[in-house]
MARDOGU-130114 format. One record per residue: x, z, y of N, C-alpha, C, O, CB in turn. Coordinates in steps of 0.02 Angstrom, whole numbers, plus 50000, padded with zeros to 5 digits. Glycine has a CB too. Layout:
! MARDOGU-130114
XZYXZYXZYXZYXZY ...
! end
This chain:
! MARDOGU-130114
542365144854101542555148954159543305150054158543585152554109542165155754160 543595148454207544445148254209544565156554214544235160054253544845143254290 545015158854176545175163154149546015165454235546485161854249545325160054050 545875170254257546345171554323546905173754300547035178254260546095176854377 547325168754337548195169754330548265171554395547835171854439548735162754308 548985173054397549405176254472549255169354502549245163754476550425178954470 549155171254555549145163454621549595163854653549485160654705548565162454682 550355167154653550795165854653551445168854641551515174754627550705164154685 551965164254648552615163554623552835169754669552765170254730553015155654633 553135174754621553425182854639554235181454612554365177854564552935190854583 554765185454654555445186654617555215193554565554955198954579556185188854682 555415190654504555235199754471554605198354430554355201954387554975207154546 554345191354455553445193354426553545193654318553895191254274552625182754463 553275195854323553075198454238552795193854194552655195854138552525204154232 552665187354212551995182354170552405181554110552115180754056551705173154210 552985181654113553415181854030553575187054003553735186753943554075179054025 553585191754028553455201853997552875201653973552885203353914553395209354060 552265200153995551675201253992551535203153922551245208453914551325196154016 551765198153849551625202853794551955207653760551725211353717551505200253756 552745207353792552785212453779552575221653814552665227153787553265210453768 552365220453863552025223253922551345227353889551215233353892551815216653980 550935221353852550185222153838550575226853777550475232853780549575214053818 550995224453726550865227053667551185234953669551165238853621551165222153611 551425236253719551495244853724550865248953773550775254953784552335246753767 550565243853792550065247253843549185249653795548795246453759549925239953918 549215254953815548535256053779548165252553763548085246953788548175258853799 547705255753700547095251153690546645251053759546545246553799546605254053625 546385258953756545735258453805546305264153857546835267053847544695262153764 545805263653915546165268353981545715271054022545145271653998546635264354033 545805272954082545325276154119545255269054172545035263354165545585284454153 545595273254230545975267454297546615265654277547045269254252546115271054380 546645259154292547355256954303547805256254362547665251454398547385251654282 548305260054380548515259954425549155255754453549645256854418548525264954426 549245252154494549795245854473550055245254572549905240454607549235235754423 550515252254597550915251954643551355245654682551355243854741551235255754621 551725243154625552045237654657551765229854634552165226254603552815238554640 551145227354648550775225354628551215217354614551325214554560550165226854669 551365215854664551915209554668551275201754641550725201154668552815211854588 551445198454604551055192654598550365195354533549855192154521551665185354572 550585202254499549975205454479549985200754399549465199254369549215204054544 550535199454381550345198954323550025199954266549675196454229550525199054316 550265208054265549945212954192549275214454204548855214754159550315221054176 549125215554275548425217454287547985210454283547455210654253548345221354361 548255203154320547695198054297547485196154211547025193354182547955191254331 548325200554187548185200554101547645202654076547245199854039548605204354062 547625212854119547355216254081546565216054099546155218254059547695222354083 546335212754177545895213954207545265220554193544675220554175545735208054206 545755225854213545345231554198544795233154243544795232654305545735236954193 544255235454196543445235654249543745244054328543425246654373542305240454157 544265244754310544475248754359545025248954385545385250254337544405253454348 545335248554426545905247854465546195249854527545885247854575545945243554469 546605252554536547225254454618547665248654610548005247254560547875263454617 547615245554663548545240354656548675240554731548285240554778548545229154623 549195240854728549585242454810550235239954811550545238954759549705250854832 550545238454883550985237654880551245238854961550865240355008551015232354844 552065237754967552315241455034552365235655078552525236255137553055245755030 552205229055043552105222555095551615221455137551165218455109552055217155067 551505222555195550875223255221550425217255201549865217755176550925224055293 550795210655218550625202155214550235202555134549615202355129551515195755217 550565202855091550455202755019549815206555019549375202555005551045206054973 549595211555028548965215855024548585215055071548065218155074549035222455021 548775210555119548325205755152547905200955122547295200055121548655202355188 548585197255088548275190955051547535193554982546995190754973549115186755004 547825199354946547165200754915546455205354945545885205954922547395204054858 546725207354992546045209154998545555202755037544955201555038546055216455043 546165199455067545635191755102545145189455020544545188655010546435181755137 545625189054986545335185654920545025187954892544765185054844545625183854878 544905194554908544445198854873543665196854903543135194754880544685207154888 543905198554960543235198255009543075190755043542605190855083543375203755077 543335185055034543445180855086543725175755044544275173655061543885183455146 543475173454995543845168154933543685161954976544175158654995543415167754838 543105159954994543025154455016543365152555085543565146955102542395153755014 543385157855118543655157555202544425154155183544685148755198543745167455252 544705161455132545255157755115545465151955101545985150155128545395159255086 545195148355063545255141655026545025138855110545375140855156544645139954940 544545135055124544385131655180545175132955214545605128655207543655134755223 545295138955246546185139455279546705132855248546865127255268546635148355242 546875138055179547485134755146547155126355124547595122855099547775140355066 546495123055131546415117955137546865113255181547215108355166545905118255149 546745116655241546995113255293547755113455295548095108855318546715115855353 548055120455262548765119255263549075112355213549535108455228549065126455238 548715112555158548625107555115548815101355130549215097655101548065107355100 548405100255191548305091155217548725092355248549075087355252547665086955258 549065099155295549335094855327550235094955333550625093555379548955095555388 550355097555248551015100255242551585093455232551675089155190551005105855174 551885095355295552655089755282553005094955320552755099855349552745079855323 553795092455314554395100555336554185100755391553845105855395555365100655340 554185097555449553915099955526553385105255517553495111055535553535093255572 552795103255489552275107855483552375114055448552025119155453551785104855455 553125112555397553105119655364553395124255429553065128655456553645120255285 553985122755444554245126255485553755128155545553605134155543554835123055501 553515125055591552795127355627552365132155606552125135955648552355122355630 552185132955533551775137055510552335145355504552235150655533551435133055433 552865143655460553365147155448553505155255529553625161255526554025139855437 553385150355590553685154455640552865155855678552805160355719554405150055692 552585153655668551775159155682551745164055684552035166555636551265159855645 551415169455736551575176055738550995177155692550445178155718551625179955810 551065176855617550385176955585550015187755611549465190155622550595174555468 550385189155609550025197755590549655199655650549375205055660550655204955576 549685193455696549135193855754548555191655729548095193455765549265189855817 548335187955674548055181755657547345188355619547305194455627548695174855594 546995184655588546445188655526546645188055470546985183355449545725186255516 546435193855433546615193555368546755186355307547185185255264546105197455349 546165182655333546015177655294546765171455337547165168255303544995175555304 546755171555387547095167455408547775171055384548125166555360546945165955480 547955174355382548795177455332548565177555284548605183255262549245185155337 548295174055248548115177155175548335168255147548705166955099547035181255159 547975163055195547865155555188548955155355190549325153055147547205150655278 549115158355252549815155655269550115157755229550485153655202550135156755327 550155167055192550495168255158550635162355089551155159455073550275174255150 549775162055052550065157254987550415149755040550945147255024549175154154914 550155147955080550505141055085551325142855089551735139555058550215136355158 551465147055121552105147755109552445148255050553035146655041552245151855135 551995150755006552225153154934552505148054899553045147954869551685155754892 552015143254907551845137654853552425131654892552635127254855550805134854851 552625131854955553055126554977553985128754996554495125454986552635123755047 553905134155020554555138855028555215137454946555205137354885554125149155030 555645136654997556225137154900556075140454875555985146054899556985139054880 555975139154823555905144154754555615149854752555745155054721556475146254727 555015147854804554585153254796554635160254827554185164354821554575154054737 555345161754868555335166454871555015169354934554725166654982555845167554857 555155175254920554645178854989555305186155031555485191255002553585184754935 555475184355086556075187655112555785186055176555345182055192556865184855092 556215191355218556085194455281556845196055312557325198355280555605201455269 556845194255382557435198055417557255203955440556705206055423557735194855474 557745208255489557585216255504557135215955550556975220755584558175221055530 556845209455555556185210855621555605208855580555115206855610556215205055705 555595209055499554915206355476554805200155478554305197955449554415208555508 555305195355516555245186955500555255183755414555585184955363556005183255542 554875180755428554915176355361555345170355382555325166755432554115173555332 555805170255321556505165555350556595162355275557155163655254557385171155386 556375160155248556265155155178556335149555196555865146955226555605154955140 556955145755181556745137555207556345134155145556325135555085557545132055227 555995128355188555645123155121555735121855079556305119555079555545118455116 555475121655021555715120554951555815109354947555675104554983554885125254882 556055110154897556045101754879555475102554807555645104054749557075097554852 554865101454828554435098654794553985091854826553735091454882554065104054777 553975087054772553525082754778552935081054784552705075954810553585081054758 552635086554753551885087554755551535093854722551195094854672551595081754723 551835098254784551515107054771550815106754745550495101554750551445112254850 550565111854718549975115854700549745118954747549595124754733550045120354653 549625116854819549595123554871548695126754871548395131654892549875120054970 548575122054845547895126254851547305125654763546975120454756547405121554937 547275129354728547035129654674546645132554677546715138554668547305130754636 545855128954692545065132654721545115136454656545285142354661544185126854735 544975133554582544855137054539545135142454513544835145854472544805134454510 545605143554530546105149954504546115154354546546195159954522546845148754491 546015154354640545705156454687545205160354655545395165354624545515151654730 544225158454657543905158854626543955163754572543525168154564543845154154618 544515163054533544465168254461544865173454497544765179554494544875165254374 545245170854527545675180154540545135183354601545015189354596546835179754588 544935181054638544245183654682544005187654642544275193254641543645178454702 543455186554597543025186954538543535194154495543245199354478542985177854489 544065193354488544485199754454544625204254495544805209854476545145198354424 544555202754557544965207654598544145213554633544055218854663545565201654678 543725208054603543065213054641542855218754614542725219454554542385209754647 542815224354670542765232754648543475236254654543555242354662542495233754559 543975231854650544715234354641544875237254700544645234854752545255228954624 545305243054703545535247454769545845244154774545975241354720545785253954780 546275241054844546735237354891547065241854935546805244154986546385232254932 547755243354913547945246354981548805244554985549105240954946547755255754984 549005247255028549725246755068549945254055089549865257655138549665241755141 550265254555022550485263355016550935265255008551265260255022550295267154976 551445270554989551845271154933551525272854874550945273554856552325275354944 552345273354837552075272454754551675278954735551235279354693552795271754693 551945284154780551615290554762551075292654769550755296054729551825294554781 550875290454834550235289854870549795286554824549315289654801550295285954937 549915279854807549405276254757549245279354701548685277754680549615270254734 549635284554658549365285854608549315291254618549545294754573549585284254557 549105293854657549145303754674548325305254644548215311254646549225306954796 547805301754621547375302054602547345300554532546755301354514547095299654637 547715298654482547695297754426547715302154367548205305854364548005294554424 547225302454312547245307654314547385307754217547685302654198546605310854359 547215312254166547245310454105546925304754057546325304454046547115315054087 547365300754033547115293854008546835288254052546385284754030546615294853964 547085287454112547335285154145548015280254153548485283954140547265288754163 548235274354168548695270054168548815267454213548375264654246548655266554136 549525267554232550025266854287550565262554272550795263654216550305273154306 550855257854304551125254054280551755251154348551645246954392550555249454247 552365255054334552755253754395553125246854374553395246654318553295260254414 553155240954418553605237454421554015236654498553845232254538553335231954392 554525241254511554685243354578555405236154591555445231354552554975253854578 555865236954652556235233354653556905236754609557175242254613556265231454721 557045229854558557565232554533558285237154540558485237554598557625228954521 558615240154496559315243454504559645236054493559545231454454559545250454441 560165237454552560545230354538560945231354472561055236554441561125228154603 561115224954459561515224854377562165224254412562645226054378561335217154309 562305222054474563195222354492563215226354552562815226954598563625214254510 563895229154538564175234454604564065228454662563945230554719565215237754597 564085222654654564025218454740563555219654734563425222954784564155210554768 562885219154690562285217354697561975222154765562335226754784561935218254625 561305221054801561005223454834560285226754816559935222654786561045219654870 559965232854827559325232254814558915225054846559035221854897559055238654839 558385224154790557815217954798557485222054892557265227654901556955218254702 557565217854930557235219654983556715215055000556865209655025557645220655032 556105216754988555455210655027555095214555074554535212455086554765207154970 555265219255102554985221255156555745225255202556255227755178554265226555132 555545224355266555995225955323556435231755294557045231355301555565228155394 556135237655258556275242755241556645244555188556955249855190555865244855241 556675239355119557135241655063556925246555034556615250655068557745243255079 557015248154955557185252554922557735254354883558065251354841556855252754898 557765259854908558295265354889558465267654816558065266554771558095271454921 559205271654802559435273854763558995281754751558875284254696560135273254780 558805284754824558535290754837557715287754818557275291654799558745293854923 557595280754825556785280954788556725278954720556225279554684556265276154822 557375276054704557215277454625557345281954598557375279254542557435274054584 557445286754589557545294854572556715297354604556415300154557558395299354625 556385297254654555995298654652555395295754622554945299554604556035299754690 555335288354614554895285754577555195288454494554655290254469554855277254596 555655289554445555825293754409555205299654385554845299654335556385296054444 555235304854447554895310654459554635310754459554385315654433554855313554483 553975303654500553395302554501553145300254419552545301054404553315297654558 553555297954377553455296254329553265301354256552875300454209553915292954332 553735306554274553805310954244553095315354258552585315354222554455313354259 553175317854298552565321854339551905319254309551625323254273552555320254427 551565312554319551245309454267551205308754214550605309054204551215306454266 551445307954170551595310454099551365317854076550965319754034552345310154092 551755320854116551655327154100550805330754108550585335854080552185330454145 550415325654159549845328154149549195323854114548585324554116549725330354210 549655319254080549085314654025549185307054048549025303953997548095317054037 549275304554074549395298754116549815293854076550425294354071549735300654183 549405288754046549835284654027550485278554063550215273454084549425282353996 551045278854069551665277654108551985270354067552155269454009552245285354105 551985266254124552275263254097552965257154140552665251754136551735261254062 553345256254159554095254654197554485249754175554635249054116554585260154194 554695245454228555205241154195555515240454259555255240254315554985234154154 556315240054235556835240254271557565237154242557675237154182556855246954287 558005234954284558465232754256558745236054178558545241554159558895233054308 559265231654135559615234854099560295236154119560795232754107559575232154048 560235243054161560855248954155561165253954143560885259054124560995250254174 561655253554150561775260454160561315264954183561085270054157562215260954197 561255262654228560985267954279560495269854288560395275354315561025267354328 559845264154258559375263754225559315270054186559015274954209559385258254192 559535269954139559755272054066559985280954090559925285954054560555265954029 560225280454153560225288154148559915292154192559975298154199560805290454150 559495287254227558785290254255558405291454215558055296354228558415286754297 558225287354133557725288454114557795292154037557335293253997557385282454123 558635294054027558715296753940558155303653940557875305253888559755300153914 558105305453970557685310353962557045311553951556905314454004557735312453994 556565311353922555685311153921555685306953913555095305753902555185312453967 556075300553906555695291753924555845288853853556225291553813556175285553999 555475282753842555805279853798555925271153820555475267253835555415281353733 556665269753816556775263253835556825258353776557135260053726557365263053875 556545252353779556565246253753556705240053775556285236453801556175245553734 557405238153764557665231553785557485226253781557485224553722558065230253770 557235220353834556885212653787557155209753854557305211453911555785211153760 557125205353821557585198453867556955194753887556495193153850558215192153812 557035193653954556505189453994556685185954029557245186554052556095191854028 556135179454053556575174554082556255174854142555645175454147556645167654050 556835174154211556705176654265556685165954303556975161254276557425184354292 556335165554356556265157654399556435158554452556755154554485555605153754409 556235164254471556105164854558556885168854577556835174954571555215171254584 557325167454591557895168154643558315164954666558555160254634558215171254636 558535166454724558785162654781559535159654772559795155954813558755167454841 559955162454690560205160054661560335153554581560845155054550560285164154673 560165150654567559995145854501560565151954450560205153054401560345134454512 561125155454441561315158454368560915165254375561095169854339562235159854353 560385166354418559935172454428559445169854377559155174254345559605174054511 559335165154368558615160654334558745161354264559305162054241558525151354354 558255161154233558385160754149558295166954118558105171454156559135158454126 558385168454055558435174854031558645180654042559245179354045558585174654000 558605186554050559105191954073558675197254049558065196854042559335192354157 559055202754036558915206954013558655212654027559135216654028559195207153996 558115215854041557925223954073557385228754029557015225453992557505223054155 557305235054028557045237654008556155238954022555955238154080557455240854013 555705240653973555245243453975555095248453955554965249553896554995241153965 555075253354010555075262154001554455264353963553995260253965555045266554080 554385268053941553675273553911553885279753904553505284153884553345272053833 
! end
């Protein structure tokens, strides 16, 4: 039985954190709660018999609950994107008003986009367009029934929603596990917050995800965060937290000296 990986390529995703991720994360837990769910690494790791995962992408929490509920609909879809992907067809698919469409049908376009788009990434202009041009691959992975199938199979019973971070875990309660991977603090004064939805996050929401962090803790809740290595990082969290530096290697950005190793923290 194929064992479920992320079904797809995230900026940020964790599949190379993952042990160091697992080896600070509890033995046993209650619910696991996992806000910025993104390609869902730690959770297809941890596949806990209980779960919240959410996120502020509407499309993205599309795509799992289709897969939750709708594995096969899905697959049959991204079949067809399958056969019939050359750049004309990407771009055709690309400018679809998908969020008119059904779940399952944004769920099929989202991964095809995933799996053919440069480098994977997933970006939006201020109207919610998806504006990714085609990647140069020779012969994508766009549709992987079996790994489909297993993350279906993991994701069943799991809460699905499209929340904030606060909202998602406002139910969590002692011995219990939460697990923020939000959009990074940039590492340069040019840098920009990570934006994948129309909306961005803020300097004013990382200080509050902070609070939210704290606040949890404080009532039994096992916490756990990763975020750039900064400054700034570093002085949101000297207080109550404990930071640990590990170098991870990042694939997915829209720059090649973004790629490779780099350095950020994992909070507790």
């Amino acid at each position: 039985m194929t064992t479920a990986r992320p079904f797809l390529k995230w900026a940020g995703s964790k599949r190379a954190s993952v042990p160091e991720l697992l080896s600070r994360a509890p033995k046993t837990f209650g619910t696991y709660y996992e806000p910025f769910v993104g390609a869902g690494a730690l959770f297809f790791a941890l596949q806990p018999e209980r779960a919240v995962i959410a996120d502020a992408n509407h499309r993205l929490m599309c795509t799992y609950a289709a897969l939750a509920g709708e594995p096969e609909k899905v697959i049959m879809l991204l079949r067809k994107h399958d056969f019939n992907h050359i750049d004309d067809y990407y771009y055709k698919a690309r400018d679809v008003d998908i969020d008119t469409r059904s779940t399952s049908e944004i769920a099929a376009w989202f991964i095809y986009l995933n799996k053919t788009c440069f480098n994977g990434l997933y970006r939006v202009n201020k109207s919610g367009k998806f504006n990714v041009p085609i990647g140069s691959y020779k012969n994508p992975m766009i549709c992987d029934e079996e790994n489909l199938r297993a993350c279906s199979a993991a994701l069943a019973g799991v809460t699905i929603r499209r929340s904030d971070f606060e909202e998602t875990v406002a139910a969590a309660k002692e011995g219990d596990l939460a697990y923020f991977d939000p959009p990074y603090v940039p590492v340069t004064k040019t840098a920009d917050f990570a934006s994948y939805t129309a909306d961005g996050f803020t300097y004013k929401d990382q200080v509050r995800l902070r609070d939210c962090a704290l606040a949890l803790k404080r009532r039994g809740v096992h916490v756990m965060l990763s975020n750039s290595a900064t400054l700034l990082v570093e002085s949101l969290y000297d207080e109550h937290f404990t930071l640990d530096r590990v170098e991870c290697r990042r694939n997915v950005n829209s720059k090649a000296g973004g790629r490779g190793p780099v350095g950020e923290y994992i909070i507790t």
